[in-house]
LUMMIPA-412628 format. One record per residue (C-alpha): residue in three letters; x, y, z. Coordinates in pm, whole numbers, padded with zeros to 5 digits, always signed. Each point is the difference from the previous one (the first is absolute). Example, Ala and Ser with C-alpha at 12.3 -4.5 7.8 and 13.67 -1.06 7.14 Angstrom:
<recs>
ala+01230-00450+00780 ser+00137+00344-00066 
</recs>
This chain:
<recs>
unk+00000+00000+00000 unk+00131+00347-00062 unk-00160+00289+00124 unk+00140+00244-00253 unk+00111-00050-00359 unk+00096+00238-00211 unk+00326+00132-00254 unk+00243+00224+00171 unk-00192+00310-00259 unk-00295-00065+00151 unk+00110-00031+00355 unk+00161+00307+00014 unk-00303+00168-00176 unk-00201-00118+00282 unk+00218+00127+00259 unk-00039+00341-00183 unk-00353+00046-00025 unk-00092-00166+00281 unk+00095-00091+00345 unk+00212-00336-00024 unk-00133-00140+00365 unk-00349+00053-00063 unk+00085-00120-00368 unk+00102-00344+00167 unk-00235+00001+00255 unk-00314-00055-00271 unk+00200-00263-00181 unk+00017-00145+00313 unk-00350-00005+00100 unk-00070-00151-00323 unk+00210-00282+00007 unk-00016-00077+00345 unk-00329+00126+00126 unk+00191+00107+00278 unk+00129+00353+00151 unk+00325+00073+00191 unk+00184+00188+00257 unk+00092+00375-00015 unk+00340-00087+00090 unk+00012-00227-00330 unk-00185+00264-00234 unk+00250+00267+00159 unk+00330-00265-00077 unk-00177-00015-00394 unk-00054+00381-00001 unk+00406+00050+00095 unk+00205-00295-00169 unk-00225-00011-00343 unk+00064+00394+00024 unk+00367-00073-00005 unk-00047-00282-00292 unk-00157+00238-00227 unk+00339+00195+00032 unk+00222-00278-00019 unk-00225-00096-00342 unk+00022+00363-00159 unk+00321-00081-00195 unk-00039-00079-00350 unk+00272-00258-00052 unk-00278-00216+00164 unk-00267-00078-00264 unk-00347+00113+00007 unk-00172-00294-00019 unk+00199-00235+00231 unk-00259-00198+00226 unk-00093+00106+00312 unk-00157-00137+00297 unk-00051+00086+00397 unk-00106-00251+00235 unk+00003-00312-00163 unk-00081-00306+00205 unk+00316-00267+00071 unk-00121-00364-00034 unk+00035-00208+00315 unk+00014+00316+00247 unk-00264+00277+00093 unk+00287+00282-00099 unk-00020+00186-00287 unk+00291+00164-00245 unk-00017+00404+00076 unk+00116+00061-00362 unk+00100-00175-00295 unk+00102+00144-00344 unk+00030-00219-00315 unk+00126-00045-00359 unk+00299-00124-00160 unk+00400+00055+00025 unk+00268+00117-00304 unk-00012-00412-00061 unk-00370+00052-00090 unk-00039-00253+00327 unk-00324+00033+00232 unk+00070+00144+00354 unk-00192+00097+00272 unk+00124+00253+00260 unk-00097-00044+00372 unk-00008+00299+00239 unk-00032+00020+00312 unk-00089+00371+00180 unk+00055+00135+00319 unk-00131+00300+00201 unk+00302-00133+00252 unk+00278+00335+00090 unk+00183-00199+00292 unk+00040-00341+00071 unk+00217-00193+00286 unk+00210-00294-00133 unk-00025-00350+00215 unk+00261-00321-00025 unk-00270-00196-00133 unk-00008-00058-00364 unk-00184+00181-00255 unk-00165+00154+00325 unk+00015+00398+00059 unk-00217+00236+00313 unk-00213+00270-00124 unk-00319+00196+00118 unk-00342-00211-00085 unk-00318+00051+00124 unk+00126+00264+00265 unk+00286-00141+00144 unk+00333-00187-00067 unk-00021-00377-00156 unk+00200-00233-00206 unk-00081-00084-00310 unk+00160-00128-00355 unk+00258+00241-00215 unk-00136+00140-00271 unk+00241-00130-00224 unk-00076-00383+00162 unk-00348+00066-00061 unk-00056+00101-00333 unk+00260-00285-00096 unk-00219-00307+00154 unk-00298+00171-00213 unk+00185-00053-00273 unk+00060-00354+00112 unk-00359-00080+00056 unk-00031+00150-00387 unk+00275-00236-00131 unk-00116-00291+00221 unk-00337-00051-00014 unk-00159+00247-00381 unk+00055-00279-00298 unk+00015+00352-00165 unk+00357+00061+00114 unk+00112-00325-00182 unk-00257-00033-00292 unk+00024+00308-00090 unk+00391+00082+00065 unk-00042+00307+00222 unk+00285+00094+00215 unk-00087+00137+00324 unk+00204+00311+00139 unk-00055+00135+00373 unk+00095+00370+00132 unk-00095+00189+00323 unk-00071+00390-00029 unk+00017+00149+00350 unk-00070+00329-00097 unk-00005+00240+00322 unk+00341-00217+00107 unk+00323+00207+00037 unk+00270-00263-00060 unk+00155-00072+00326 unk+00176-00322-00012 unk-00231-00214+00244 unk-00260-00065-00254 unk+00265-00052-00271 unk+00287-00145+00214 unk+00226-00289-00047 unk-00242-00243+00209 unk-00259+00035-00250 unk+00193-00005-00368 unk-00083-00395-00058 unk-00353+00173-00047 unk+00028+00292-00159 unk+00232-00167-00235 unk-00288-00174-00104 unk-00262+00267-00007 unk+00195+00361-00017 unk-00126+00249+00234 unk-00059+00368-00088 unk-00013+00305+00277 unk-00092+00343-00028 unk+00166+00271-00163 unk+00065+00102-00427 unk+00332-00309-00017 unk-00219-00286+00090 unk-00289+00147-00211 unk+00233-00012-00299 unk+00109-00358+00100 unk-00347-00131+00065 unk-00072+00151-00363 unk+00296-00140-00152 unk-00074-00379+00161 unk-00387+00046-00173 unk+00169+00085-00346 unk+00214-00278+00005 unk-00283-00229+00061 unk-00252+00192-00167 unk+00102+00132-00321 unk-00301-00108-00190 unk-00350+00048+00071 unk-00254-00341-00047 unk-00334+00183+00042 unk-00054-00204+00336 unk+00073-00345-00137 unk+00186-00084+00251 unk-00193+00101+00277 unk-00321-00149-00153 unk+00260-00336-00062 unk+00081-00038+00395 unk-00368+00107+00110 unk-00107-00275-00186 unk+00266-00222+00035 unk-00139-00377+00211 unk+00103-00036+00316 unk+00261-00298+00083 unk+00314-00110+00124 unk+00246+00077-00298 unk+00208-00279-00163 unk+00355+00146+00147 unk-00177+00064+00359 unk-00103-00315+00013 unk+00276-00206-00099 unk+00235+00199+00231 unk-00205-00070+00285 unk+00004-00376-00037 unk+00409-00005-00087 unk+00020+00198+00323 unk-00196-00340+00198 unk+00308-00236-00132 unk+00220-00163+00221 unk-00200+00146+00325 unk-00045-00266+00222 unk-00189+00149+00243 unk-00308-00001-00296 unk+00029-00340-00064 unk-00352-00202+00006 unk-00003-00351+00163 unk-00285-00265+00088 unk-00345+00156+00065 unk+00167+00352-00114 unk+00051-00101-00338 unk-00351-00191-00058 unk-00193+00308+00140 unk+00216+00238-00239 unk-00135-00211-00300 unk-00341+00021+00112 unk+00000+00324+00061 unk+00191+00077-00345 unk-00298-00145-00206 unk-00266+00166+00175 unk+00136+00370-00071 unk+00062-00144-00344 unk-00334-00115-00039 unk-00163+00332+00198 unk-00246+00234-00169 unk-00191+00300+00060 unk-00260-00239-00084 unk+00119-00322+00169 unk+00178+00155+00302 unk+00202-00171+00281 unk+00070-00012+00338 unk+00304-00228+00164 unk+00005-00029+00336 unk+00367-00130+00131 unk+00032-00097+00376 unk+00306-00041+00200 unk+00196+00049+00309 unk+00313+00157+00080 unk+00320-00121-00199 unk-00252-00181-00246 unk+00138+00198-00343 unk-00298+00248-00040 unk+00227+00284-00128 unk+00221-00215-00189 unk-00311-00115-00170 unk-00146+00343-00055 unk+00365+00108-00161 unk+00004-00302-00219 unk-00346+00087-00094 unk+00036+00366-00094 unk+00355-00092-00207 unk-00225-00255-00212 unk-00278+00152-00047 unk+00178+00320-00137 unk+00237-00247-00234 unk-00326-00065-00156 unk-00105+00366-00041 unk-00309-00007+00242 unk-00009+00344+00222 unk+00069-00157+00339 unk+00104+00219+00330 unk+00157-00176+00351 unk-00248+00193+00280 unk+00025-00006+00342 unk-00108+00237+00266 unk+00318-00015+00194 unk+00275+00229-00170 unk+00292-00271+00154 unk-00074-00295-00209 unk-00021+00197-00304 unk+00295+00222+00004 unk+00217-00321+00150 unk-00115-00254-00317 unk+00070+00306-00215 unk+00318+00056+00112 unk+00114-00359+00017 unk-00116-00057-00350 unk+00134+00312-00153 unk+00358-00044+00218 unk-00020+00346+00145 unk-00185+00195+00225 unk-00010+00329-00249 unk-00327+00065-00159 unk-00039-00176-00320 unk-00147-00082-00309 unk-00189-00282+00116 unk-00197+00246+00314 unk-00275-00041-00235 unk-00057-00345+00039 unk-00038+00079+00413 unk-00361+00131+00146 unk-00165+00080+00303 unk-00354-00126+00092 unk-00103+00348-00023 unk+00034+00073-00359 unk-00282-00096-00134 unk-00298+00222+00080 unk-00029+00173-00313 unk+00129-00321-00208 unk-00200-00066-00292 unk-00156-00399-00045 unk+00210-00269-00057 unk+00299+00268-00113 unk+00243-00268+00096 unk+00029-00388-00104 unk+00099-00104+00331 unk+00055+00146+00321 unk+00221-00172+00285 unk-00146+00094+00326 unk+00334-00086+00255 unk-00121-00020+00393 unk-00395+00055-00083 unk-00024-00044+00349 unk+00095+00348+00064 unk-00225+00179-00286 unk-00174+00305+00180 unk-00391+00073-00088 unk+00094+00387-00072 unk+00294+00141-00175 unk+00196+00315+00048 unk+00169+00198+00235 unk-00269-00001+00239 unk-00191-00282-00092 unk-00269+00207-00155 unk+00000-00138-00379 unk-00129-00264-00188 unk-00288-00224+00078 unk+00236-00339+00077 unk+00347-00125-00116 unk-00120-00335-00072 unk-00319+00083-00229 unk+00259+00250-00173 unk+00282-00240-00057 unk-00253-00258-00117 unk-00203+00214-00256 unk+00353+00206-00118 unk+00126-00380-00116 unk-00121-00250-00224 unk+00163-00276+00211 unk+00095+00102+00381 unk+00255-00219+00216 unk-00062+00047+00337 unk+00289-00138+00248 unk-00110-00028+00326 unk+00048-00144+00347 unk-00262+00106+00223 unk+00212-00044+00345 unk+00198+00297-00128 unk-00237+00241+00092 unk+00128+00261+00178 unk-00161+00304+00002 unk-00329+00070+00095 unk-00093+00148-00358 unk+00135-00297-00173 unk-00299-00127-00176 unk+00140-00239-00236 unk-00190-00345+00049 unk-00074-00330-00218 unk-00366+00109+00051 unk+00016+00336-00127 unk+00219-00084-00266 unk-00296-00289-00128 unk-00282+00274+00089 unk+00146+00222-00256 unk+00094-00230-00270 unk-00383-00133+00016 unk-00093+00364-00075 unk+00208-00014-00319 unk-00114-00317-00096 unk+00359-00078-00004 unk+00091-00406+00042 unk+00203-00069+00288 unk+00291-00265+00069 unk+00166-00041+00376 unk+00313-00122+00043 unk+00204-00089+00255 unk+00438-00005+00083 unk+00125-00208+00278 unk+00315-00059-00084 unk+00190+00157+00269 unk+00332+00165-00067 unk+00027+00247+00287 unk+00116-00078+00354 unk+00238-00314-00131 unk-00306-00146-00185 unk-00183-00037+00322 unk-00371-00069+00041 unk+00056-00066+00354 unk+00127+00324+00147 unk-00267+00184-00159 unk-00271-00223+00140 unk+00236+00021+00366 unk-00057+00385-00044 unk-00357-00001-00095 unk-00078-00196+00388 unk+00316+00229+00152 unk-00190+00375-00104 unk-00393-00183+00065 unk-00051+00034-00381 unk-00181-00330-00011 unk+00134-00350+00200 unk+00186-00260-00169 unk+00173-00313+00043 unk+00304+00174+00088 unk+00046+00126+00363 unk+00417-00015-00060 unk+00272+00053-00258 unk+00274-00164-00082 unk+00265+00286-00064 unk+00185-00241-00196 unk-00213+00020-00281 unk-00059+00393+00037 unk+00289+00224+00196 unk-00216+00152+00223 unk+00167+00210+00310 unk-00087+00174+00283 unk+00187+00253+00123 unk+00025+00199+00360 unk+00034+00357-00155 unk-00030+00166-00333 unk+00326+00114-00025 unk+00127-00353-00002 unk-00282-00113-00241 unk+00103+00315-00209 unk+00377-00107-00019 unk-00072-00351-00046 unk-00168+00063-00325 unk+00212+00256-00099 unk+00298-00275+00023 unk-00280-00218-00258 unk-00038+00329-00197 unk+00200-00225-00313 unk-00068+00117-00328 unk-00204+00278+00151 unk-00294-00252+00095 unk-00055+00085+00331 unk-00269+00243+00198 unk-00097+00125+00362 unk-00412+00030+00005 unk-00238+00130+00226 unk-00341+00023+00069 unk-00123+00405-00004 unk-00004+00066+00360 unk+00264+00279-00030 unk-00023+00334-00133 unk+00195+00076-00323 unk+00164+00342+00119 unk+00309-00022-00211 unk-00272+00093-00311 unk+00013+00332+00124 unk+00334+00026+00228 unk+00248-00191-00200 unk+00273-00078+00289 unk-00280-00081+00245 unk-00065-00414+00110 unk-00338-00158-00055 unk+00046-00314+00177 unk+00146+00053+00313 unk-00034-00326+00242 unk+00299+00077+00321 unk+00301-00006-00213 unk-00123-00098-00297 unk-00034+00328-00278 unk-00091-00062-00363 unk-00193+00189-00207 unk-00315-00095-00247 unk+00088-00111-00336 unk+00178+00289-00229 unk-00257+00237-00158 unk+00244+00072-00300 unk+00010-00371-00061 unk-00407+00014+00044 unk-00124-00346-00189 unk+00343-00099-00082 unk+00136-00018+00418 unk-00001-00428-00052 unk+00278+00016-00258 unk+00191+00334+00064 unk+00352+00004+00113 unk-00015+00110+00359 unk-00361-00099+00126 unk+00133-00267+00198 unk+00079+00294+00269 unk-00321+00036+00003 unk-00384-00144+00103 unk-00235-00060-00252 unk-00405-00011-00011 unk-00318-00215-00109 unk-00004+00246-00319 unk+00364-00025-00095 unk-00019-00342-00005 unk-00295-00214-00063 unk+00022-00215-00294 unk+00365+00045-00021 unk+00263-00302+00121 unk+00368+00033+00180 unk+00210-00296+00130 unk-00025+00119+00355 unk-00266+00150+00141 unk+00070+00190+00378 unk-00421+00105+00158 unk-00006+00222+00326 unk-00319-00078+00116 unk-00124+00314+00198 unk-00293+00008+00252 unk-00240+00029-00197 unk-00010-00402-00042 unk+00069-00210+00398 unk-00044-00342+00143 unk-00170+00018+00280 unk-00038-00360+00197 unk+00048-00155-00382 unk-00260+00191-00107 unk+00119+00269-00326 unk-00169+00328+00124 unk-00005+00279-00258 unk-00020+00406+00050 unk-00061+00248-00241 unk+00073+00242+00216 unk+00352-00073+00055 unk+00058+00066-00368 unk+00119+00353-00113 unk-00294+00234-00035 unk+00136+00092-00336 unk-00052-00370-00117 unk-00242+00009-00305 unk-00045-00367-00019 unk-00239-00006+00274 unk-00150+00394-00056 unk-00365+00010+00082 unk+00023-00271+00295 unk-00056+00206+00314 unk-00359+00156-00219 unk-00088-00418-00042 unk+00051-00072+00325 unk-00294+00260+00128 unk-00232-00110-00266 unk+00110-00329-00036 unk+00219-00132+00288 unk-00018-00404-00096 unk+00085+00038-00396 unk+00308+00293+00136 unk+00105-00265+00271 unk+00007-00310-00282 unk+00119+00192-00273 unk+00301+00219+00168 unk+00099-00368+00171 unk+00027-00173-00405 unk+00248+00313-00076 unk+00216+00004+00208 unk-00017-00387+00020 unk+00098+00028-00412 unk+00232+00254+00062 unk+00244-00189+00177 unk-00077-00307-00149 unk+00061+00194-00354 unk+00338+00138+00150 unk+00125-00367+00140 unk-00029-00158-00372 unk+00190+00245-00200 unk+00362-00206+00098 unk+00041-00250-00253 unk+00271-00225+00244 unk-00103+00157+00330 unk-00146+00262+00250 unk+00152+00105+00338 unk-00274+00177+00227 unk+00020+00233+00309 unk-00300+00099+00180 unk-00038+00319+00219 unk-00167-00211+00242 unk+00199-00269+00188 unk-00328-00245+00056 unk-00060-00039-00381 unk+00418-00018-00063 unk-00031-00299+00239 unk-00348-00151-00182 unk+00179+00009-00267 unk+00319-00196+00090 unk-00206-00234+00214 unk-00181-00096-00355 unk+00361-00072-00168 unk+00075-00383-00014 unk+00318-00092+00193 unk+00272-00170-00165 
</recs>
């Protein structure tokens, strides 16, 4: 969809008679049927203001296509400007650009990441130059156009109120703008921004183009998709085995077979260290071999951004981001847009979406009707927030509505905690979950430890920490007040001072460098796996006469997982009770099966430490 075509004649013929804004603003309303923000008509009415100047040179030709706000496929963003035609070579080109109202801007060590004032105050957010290139990306990746039609795709940034002042253009951010130049403010980097459109634009093609890529279908390109599957060879960690590789098939012929008219819904059940997200990686790698639109999803930004990074071999933004969703991206999503979506941790999908939980109608209906086939992995007993709505129930509720067929499957192949079944069924009766046949564990099977104070626990994983595949967890019963104070200690028990898990690191704290120092949370690392595993169980889960006795209260009242609970237990004080208990229960049950050879444990309280121990089998 564009929301204004037009030749670069016309455009600035517009902007003369007219006001551009409210020029933009009707085209708009017309192809939307929506309206927007003053702050957006007032961002038009300046940068389109300084385009018309940038345009009035006449080595650019007349009739060279034009378009602003055009729709990007797979993503709700939309290209500010974009000028076509054809080069000296006669060769078809489209120029992306990217404009800024920005006049200041704070650099960060992150990558591609820069501080600037939005929405009133001071936030992070992407570099232009970063930006406007992974537009172009979505353009070459996923428009047939691109590659049917031989257009080469060209990305710029025009920051035109910004003084040059060597933050915004500095060292730490050349990989970018080497890729998508950035122009400032002032008469030199008009003239260069002129000269990079006339090198790219020396002949006008009456918006062919434009019309070309607007029209273009929507699919993983050839190239895209064959350098995501080379990047899957000789990755162990994605190999399929047993069960894994049975359920992949299955689920590989039903988003094959998938319609708009025949839809499908997969159900796939299992427990911790059962493959899910190896399946779900092997899934989206297939299916976009085979050119069906496919997106990994889960609501959790850890498992995502880890799988991403492990595929890709680096944790810098990529080329294959696109292929990475949350839950809550598909409100406005048109009808089975995609051929398959992979729903990781469905256990976790929210009802609302948004910042505060305010949009949308429900993830789950949204996910189902965005997809012709949807692949829901799930495992109910990770539940761990209170607005975690993601159940087997809902998901067949929702499929019926479609009149989508639906196939359940389930993985029980274990190949977390050393493959056994028997330590998660000993934790299950240890936390209360649900009894089982197995009131002891044989630590010879499982390394499980208990230790007499954190700091020991803390060393003694930190001496496993080979390979960087070890992690301190805890359950949220501390305040994070390093977010704000960046030398102060979150987790202060006697001695013992560690801090919550790195902001700058933010999804990424399970595989960066120096998070072993230290202590990681529910949301950092559910779904993901290290060797060791070292849980500080906080009193907000005791033993009391071998009884597990849970308190919400004792968790940190900034904890979101269980927001809402003190306003349930006035109107509802049985459900609060019985619902606050399963959390917390999950939590640390979540937390104890994310070791793949073992899990050491100290608990604040010395009567669970010892119901712990006393539950160990003696050699």
């Amino acid at each position: 969809m564009i929301v204004y075509a037009a030749t670069k004649q016309q455009f600035l013929k517009d902007n003369d008679n007219d006001d551009i804004e409210e020029v933009i603003l009707r085209h708009y309303k017309e192809a939307t049927g929506k309206s927007v923000g003053t702050s957006e008509i007032r961002s038009w009415q300046g940068s389109l203001t300084y385009m018309a100047k940038v345009l009035r040179d006449e080595g650019l030709p007349s009739d060279a296509g034009l378009a602003i706000e055009l729709h990007i496929p797979q993503s709700s963003k939309r290209i500010d400007f974009l000028l076509t035609g054809r080069d000296e070579n006669q060769a078809k080109k489209a120029v992306l650009i990217e404009l800024k109202q920005w006049s200041k801007a704070n650099a960060t060590t992150k990558d591609a990441i820069v501080k600037t004032a939005l929405g009133g105050g001071l936030v992070e957010t992407i570099h232009p130059s970063y930006q406007v290139w992974s537009y172009a990306a979505l353009l070459e990746g996923f428009n047939e156009a691109v590659y049917d039609k031989s257009i080469e795709i060209r990305p710029c940034a025009y920051l035109h109120n910004y003084v040059s002042d060597g933050i915004i253009d500095s060292a730490h951010y050349e990989s970018h703008i080497s890729k998508a130049p950035l122009f400032l403010k002032g008469p030199e980097e008009l003239t260069k921004l002129r000269s990079f459109l006339k090198k790219h634009i020396t002949h006008g093609d009456n918006k062919e183009v434009l019309y070309e890529l607007s029209n273009g279908k929507i699919r993983p390109s050839k190239a895209l998709a064959e350098a995501l599957g080379g990047l899957m060879k000789g990755k162990p960690e994605f190999v399929l085995i047993d069960d894994q590789k049975t359920i992949f098939e299955s689920a590989l012929a039903a988003a094959s077979e998938a319609s708009g008219q025949a839809p499908k819904v997969l159900i796939i059940e299992g427990g911790p260290g059962t493959g899910k997200t190896v399946l779900a990686i092997n899934l989206l790698v297939r299916l976009t071999e085979l050119r069906l639109l496919s997106k990994y999803v889960s609501k959790n930004a850890a498992p995502r951004k880890v799988y991403e990074s492990k595929l890709v071999g680096t944790i810098k933004r990529s080329h294959f981001s696109n292929f990475f969703s949350g839950s809550g991206a598909f409100i406005d999503t048109e009808p089975n847009t995609f051929d398959a979506l992979i729903v990781d941790e469905a256990h976790r999908l929210n009802e609302k979406s948004g910042l505060y939980g305010n949009l949308g109608e429900n993830q789950i209906k949204e996910l189902i009707d965005s997809a012709k086939c949807s692949i829901f992995f799930i495992d109910e007993d990770q539940r761990v927030t209170l607005s975690d709505i993601g159940s087997k129930q809902a998901i067949r509720a929702f499929a019926k509505a479609k009149d989508a067929v639906v196939e359940e499957y389930a993985l029980s192949s274990q190949f977390r905690c050393s493959g056994s079944d028997g330590y998660l069924a000993w934790l299950d009766d240890m936390l209360g979950i649900r009894p089982t046949a197995n009131p002891t564990l044989d630590a010879t099977e499982y390394e499980f430890k208990v230790f007499n104070s954190p700091q020991a626990m803390h060393e003694a994983i930190d001496e496993k920490n080979h390979a960087n595949k070890a992690r301190v967890v805890a359950g949220y019963c501390w305040p994070w007040l390093s977010k704000k104070a960046p030398n102060a200690a979150d987790i202060v028990i006697g001695d013992y001072n560690r801090q919550w898990n790195l902001d700058q690191d933010g999804s990424l704290w399970i595989i960066a460098e120096n998070s072993i120092e230290q202590v990681g949370c529910i949301h950092t690392c559910q779904g993901l796996e290290v060797d060791y595993i070292g849980v500080i169980i906080g009193p907000d889960l005791v033993v009391r006469d071998g009884q597990v006795v849970t308190s919400p209260d004792e968790r940190d009242k900034h904890d979101k997982s269980i927001r809402g609970w003190k306003k349930m237990m006035k109107e509802q004080p049985a459900l609060a009770k019985k619902e606050t208990d399963l959390i917390i229960k999950n939590t640390y049950r979540t937390l104890m099966t994310r070791g793949m050879k073992g899990c050491y444990l100290y608990c604040t309280d010395k009567e669970t430490a010892q119901y712990f121990e006393s539950r160990l089998s003696q050699p």
